[in-house]
N, C-alpha and C positions, 0 to 999 in steps of 0.2 A: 596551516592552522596556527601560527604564531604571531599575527596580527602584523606581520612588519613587511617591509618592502612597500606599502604603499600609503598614499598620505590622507587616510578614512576621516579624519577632521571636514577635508576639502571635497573627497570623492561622494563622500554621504548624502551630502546635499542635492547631487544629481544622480541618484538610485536609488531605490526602491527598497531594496534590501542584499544580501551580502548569504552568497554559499560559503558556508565554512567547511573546509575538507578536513573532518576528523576523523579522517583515516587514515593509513599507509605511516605512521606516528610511531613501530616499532615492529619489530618481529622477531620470530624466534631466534637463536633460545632464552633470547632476555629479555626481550621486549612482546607488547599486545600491539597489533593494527590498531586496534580502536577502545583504549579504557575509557572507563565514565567516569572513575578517578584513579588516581594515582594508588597504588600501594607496596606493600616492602619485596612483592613479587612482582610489579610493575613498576617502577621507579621512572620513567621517560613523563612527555608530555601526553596532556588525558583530556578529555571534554572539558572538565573543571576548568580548567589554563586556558583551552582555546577559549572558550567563551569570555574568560574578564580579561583574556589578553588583547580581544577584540572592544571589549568594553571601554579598555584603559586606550585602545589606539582612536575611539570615537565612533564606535560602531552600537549601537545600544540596542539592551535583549531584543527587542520586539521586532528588530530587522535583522536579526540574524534565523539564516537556515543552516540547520546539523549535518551534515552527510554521514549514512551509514552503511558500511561497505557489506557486499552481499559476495564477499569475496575471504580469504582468509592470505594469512603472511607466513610461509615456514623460514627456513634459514636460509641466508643469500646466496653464500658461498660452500655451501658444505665438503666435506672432503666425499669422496665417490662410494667409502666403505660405510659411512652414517648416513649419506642421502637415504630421505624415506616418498619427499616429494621434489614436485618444481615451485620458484620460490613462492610464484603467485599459483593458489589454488580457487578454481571455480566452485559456486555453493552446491552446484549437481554434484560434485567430484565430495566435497567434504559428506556431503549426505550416503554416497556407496560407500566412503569409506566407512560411517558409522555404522551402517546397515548390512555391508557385505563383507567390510577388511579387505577391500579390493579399493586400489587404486590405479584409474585406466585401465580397466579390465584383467589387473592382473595384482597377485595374492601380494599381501606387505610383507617387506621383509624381516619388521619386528612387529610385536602385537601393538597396539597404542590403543587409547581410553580416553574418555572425555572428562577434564576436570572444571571445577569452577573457581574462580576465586571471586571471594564476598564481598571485598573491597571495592577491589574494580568493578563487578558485576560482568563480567564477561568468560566464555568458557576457552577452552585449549586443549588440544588435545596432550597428552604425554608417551612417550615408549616406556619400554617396561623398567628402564634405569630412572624412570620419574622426571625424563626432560623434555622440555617443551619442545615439540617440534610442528604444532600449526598452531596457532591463533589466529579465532574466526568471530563472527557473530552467529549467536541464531537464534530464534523466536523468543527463549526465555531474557536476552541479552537487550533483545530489540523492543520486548515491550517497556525494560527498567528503562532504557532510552525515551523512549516516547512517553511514559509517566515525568522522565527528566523532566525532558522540553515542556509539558506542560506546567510543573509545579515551578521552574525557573521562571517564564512568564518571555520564553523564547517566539520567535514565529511560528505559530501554528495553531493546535485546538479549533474551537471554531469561530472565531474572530477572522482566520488565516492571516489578516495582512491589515495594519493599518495607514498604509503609508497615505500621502497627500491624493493622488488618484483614484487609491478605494475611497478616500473619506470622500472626495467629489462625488465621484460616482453612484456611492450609497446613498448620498445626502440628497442627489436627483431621486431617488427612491424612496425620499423621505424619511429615511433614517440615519439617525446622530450612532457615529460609530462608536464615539468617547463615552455616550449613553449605554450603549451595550455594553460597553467593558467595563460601564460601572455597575448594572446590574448583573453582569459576568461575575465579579468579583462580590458581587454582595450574595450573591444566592449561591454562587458554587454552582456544584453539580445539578441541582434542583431546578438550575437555568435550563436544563436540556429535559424536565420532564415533562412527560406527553400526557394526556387524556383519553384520548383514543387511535385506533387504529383500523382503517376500511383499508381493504386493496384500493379499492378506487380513489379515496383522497388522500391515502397514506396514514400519517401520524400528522394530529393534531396537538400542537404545541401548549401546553399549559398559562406558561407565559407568554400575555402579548407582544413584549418587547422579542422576545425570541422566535414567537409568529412570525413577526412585520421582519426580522433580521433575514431569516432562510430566505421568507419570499424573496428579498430583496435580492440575496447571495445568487440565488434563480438566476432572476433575472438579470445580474450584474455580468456572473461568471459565463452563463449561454451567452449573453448577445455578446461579449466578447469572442467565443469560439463562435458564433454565429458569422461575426465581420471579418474574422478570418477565413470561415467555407467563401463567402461571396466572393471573398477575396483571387480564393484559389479558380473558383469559379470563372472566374473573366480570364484565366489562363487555358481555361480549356480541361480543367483537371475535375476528377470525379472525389467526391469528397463521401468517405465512411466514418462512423463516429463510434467507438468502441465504449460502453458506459455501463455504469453501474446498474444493476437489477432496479424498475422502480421505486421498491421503496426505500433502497436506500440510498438513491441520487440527491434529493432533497439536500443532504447533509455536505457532500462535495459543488453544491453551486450546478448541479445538472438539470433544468428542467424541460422535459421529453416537450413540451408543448412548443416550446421557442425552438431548439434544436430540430424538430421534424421540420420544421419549416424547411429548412435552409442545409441541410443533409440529403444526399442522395439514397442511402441505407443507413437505418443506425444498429447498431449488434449488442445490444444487453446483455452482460454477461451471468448467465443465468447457471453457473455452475454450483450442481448441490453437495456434488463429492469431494469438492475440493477446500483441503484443510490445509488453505494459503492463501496470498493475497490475492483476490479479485473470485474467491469463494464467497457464497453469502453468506454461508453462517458461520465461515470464521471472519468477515466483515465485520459482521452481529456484534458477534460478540466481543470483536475490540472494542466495538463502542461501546457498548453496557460497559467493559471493562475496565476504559476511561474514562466513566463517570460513573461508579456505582453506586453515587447518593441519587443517579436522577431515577425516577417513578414512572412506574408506567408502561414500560416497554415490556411486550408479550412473550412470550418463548415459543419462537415458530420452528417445526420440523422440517427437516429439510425434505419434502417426501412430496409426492406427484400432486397432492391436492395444493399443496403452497405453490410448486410450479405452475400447475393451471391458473392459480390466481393472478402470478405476475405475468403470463399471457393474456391475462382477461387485462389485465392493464394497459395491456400496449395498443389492444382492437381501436380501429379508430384511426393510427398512423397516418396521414398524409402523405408518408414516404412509406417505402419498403423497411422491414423489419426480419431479421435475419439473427436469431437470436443465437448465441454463443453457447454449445452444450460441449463439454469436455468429453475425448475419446481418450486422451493420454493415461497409463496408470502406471502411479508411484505409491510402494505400497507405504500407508500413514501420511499420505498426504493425498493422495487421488485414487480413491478404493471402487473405479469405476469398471463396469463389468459390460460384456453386450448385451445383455437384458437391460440393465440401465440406460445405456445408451437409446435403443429400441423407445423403451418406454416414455423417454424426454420426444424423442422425432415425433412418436406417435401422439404427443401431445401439442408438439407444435403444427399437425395436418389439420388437427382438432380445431383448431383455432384459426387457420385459413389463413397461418401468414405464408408467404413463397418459400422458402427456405429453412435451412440453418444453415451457421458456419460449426464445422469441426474444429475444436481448438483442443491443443494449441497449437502442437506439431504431430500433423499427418504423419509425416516420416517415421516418427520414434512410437507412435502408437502401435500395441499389441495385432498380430493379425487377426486373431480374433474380433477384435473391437470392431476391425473394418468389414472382414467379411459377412459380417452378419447385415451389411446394408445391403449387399446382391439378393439375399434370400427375399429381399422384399423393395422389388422397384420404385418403388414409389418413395421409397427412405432414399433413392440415388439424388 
């Protein structure tokens, strides 16, 4: 994260863009894994540094990418009477501890509590003598990061990448990428609002220039995963394509029409109880989130008639279609039950595709969840 060790003046020139790893930057009890800035409780290096420190070595906003740890830091070396963790913590592991005070399945030896500090914008846990002992990320952390990245004018939002090969690429597509980013920049938010919304054609874009942009990102981002399946293809290898719910691929460069080609299954992730990433309505709603000046966009329920519709979207497939229904529960984040589950399969027979996949992990799902597919063959 400190910009040095290599000579970014020189290297820039031949890449694309530049992971910056702003993480693993401190840990407890003095330091945060990952601040967005510096303050008089965080004192080390912070996103703020990495990023002009990359700037200052010749790295410039628009090709840098952020890394944000989905991990937490306690203390290195603790002595064996204050250990409370191990030093690297997994985000399942910080979650039971918030939820249960269990860590690895077994009770904490002091109470600890989630604090925040306003500066950095990042949270931590403390013990009851008020001292740090994890610094993590978590949803409220990671969305002040990602408003960051946007309002810095870092890579990402939905330009994603201007480097010389998108701009090639787009510009076979007929679209001026420096055009976008100047109507990006002149409309705001207002860039991304819609008109309307069909299952069947999605969201239609208010602006043209932001019309002609997605189509293009379509087409840009699939035929490139596209000429990678061919690729794998010629080795002998079967190729599955895990993606976003129809309507909201548009916005990541996914479109089902190029992709079915050239995929052997593709798995929509069509989960409505999950309030996490690769959920659709916590999808949703990061986007309205991240632009809540843009117009237009609907408030859809997550409930069996909106899932019938993004099945009615996929009819048609050229490939097999195998959509993604979550069995796992975690409670406040996957409040999935075996009636839910039932009632998702039972909409996918409805619809005449071959399958579903269970996700995430069979293993760790309730027995419940599973045994309710023996009572009805046909969900096997």
């Amino acid at each position: 994260s400190s910009g040095r060790y290599v000579d970014w003046k020189t290297a820039i020139k031949y890449i694309d863009y530049v992971n910056v790893m702003t993480y693993d930057m401190g840990a407890a009890p003095d330091g945060h894994n990952s601040p967005l800035h510096k303050s008089s409780r965080f004192t080390h290096r912070s996103w703020d540094e990495s990023i002009e420190a990359h700037v200052s070595a010749g790295v410039p906003k628009d090709r840098q990418v952020m890394g944000i740890p989905f991990y937490g830091k306690a203390e290195k070396n603790p002595s064996e009477a204050s250990k409370l963790f191990e030093y690297s913590v997994k985000y399942y592991e910080i979650a039971e501890i918030l939820e249960k005070g269990t860590y690895k399945g077994k009770s904490l030896a002091r109470a600890v509590k989630r604090q925040w500090e306003p500066t950095s914008m990042v949270p931590f846990l403390v013990d009851d003598t008020g001292k740090n002992v994890l610094s993590y990320d978590d949803p409220e952390s990671v969305e002040a990061k990602g408003l960051y990245v946007k309002d810095k004018g870092l890579l990402g939002g939905p330009l994603s990448c201007g480097c010389p090969s998108c701009t090639e690429r787009f510009a076979a597509e007929g679209v001026d990428l420096e055009a976008v980013r100047k109507e990006w920049e002149a409309r705001g938010d207002d860039f991304l609002s819609v008109s309307a919304y069909t299952p069947e054609n999605g969201f239609v874009f208010s602006n043209p220039v932001a019309a002609d942009f997605f189509k293009a990102k379509g087409h840009v981002v699939s035929g490139a995963v596209s000429a990678l399946a061919d690729s794998l293809h010629t080795r002998g290898l079967l190729v599955g394509m895990d993606l976003y719910a129809p309507f909201m691929a548009p916005f990541v460069g996914q479109d089902y029409s190029i992709l079915a080609e050239h995929a052997d299954f593709l798995k929509p992730m069509l989960y409505r109880k999950t309030d996490a990433p690769a959920g659709m309505g916590f999808e949703y709603e990061l986007l309205k989130k991240a632009a809540p000046g843009a117009a237009g966009y609907p408030e859809f329920e997550m409930d069996l008639p909106f899932l019938e519709s993004q099945l009615e979207a996929l009819s048609g497939s050229p490939c097999p279609v195998y959509p993604g229904i979550e069995v796992n529960y975690r409670a406040g984040i996957a409040a999935t039950s075996p009636d839910y589950i039932m009632e998702s399969l039972d909409a996918v027979r409805r619809h005449h595709l071959p399958g579903a996949v269970l996700s995430w992990n069979v293993m760790e799902a309730p027995n419940a969840h599973l045994a309710c597919l023996g009572k009805n063959p046909e969900a096997r």
